[in-house]
N, C-alpha and C positions, 0 to 999 in steps of 0.2 A: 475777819481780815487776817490773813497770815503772812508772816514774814520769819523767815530762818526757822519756821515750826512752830511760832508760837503763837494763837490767836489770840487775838483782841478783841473785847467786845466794850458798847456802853450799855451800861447799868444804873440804874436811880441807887443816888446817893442814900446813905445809911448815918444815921448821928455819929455812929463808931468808924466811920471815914474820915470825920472833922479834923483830926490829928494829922492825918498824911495830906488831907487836901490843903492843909496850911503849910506842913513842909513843901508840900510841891510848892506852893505860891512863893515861898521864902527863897528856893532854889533859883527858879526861873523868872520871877517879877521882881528884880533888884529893885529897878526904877521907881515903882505900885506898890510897896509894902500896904498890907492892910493887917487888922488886930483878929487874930481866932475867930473871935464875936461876930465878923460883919458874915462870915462863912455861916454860923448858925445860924444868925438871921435869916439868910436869904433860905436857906434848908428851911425853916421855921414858915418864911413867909409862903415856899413856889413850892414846895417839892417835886412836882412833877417835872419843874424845870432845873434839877438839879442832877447830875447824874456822873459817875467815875469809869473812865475806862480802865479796864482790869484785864491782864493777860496772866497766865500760869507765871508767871515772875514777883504780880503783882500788880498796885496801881502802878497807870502810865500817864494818868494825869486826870482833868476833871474839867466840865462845863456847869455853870452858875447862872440860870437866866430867871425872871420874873417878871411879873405886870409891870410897865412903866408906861411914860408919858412919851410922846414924841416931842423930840425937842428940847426933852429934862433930863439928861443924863444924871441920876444921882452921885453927887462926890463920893469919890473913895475916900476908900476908909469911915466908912461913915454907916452907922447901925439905923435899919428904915421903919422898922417896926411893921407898917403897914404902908399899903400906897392907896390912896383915894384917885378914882376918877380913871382910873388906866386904862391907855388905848392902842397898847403895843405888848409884844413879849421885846423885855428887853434882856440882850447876853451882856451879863455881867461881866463874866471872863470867863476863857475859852484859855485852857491851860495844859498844853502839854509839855513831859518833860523830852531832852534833845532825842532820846531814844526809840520816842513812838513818833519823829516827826517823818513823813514822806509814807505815812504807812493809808493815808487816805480816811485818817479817822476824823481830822478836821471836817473835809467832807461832808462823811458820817454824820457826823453830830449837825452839820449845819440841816441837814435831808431832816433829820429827827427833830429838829427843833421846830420847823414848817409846822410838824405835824402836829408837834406842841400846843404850837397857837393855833392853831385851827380848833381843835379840838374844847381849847379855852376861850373861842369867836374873836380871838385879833385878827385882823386884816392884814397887821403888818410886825414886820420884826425892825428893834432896830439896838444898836450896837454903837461904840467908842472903840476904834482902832486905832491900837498903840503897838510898836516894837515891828514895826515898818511891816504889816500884815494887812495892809490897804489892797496890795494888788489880789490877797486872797479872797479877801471878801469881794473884792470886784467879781472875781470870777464866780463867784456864790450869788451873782444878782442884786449885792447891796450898792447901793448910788449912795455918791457925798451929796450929804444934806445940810443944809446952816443950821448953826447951833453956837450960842454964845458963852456955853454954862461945861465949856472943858478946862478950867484953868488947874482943877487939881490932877488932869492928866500929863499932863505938859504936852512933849512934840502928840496932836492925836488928830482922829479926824473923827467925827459923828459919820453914820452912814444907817440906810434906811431899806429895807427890802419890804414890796408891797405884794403882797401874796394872791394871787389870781384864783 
């Protein structure tokens, strides 16, 4: 992806990313504060579904997904250890800073994520939209789903993409 010269790529996350992927969350999720740990975890639990985009500048931000349940968003902030029983790739958080935004890597990451779970035999993907980014995941194929268990996200919506 290039913009003013400089491309962007996503990359799987590295343990020695753990540090910036928390400053970015610090920067840009005022509202979603979570602790260093819950980032290792999920490195710990998914890797394949953890991954930083990086341009010659540096990081530009980072996606966090793993097995989940449909209809279980696990609380933030919250360390999982493990997940029994998973029937989805779920995105944790899709995190870009203001500088990579409109570069099409959200996009990106959602194409890459598909692949993710297929490749892991989910069916379907599904996700917690906070920070009024509803209409982009519309456009990415995901449908609001009901879901009772977002109280630690506050204003959000559950949404669900079923992979063909």
């Amino acid at each position: 992806m290039a913009d003013g010269g400089t491309t962007a790529a996503w990359r799987p996350m590295r343990p020695d990313d753990l540090a910036i992927v928390a400053a970015i969350a610090d920067r840009v999720h005022l509202d979603h504060p979570e602790d260093p740990a819950v980032f290792a975890d999920r490195l710990a639990l998914f890797p394949a579904g953890c991954l930083v985009v990086e341009a010659d500048c540096g990081a530009l931000g980072y996606c966090i997904s793993h097995p989940g349940i449909v209809g279980q968003p696990p609380p933030l902030d919250t360390v999982l250890g493990r997940i029994d029983g998973a029937d989805c790739l779920y995105i944790h958080d899709l995190c870009l800073l203001p500088e990579a935004r409109g570069r099409g890597l959200a996009a990106a990451i959602a194409r890459l994520l598909e692949e993710v779970a297929r490749a892991h035999g989910f069916g379907c993907i599904a996700l917690t939209a906070v920070n009024d980014s509803d209409g982009f995941w519309q456009s990415q194929g995901f449908e609001a789903h009901p879901c009772s268990k977002l109280a630690s996200y506050g204003a959000a919506s559950y949404r669900l993409k079923r992979l063909g």
